[in-house]
C-alpha positions in Angstrom: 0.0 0.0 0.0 1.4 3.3 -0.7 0.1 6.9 0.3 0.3 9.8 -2.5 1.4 12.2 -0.1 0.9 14.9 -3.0 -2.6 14.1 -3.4 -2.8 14.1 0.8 -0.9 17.6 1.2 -3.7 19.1 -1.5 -6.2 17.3 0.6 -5.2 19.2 3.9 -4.2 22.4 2.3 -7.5 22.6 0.9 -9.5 21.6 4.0 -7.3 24.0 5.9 -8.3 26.9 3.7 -11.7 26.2 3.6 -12.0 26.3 7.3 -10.1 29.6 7.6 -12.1 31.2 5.2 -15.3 30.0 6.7 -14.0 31.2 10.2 -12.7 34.7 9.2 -16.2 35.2 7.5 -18.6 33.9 10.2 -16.2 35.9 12.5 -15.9 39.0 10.1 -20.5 39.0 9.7 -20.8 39.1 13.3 -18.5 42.2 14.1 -20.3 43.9 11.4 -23.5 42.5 12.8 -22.2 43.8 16.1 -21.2 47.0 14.6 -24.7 47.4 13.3 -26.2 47.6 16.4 -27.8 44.0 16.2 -26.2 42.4 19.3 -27.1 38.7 18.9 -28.4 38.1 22.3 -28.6 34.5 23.0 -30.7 33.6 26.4 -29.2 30.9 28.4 -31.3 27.8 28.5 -32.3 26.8 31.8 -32.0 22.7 32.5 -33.5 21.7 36.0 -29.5 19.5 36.3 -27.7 22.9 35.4 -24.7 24.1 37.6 -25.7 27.5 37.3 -29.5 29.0 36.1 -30.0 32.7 35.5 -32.3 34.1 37.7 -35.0 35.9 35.5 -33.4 39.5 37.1 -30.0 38.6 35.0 -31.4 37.6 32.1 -33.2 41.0 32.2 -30.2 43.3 33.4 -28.1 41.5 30.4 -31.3 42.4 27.9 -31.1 45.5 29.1 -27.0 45.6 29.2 -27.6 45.0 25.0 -29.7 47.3 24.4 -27.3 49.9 26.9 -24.8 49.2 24.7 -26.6 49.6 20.6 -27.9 53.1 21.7 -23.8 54.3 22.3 -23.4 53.3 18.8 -22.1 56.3 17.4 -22.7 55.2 13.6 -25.2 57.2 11.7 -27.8 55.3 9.8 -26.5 54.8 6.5 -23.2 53.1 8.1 -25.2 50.7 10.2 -27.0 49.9 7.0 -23.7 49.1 5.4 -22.7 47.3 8.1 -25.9 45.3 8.2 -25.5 44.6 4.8 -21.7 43.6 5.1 -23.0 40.9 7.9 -25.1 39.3 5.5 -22.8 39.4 2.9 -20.3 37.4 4.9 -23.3 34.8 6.5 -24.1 34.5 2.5 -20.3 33.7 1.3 -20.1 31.5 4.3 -23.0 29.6 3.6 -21.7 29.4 0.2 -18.3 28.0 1.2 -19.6 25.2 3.1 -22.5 24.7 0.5 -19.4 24.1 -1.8 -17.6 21.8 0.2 -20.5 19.4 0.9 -20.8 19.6 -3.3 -17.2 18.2 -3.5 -17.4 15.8 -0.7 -20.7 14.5 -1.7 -20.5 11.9 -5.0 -23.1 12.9 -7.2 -24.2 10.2 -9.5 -25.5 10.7 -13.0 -27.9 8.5 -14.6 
């Protein structure tokens, strides 16, 4: 049995740039996202086996901590739009990239 290490080292390269780029754009969408003034605020889940559960108070305060912080945006409109609009740009391309990589690892079979 012999390994094509050539073959293997385009293999990796190509899986390692794949996940960069998908990274550096999910990472890129959110700061604009953030940017915008959307902060995505994710509740925590309470599960009755959980370590630590939010009192209904914190969850509140940190609601309120969000929306504290998107009125200090000093952008005006127009650049949260932009912003906005560079977010979903990046969630798009990322979508697309992975969209991609499924098409190549997938085996599509023609009839």
């Amino acid at each position: 049995m012999t390994v094509d290490w050539i073959a293997f080292l385009t293999v990796f390269i190509a899986a390692l740039t794949g996940t960069v780029v998908v990274v550096t754009l999910y990472a890129v969408g959110v700061r604009l996202l953030v940017t915008a003034g959307r902060v995505p605020v994710a509740l925590p889940a309470e599960f009755t086996d959980a370590i630590t559960v939010l009192s209904k108070s914190e969850i509140k305060q940190a609601a309120k901590r969000a929306a504290k912080a998107a009125k200090k945006n000093p952008l005006t409109q127009g650049q949260k739009n932009l912003a906005r609009a560079g977010a979903y740009a990046c969630f798009g391309l990322c979508a697309v990239a992975v969209l991609a990589g499924i098409y190549l690892i997938v085996p599509f079979f023609h009839g």
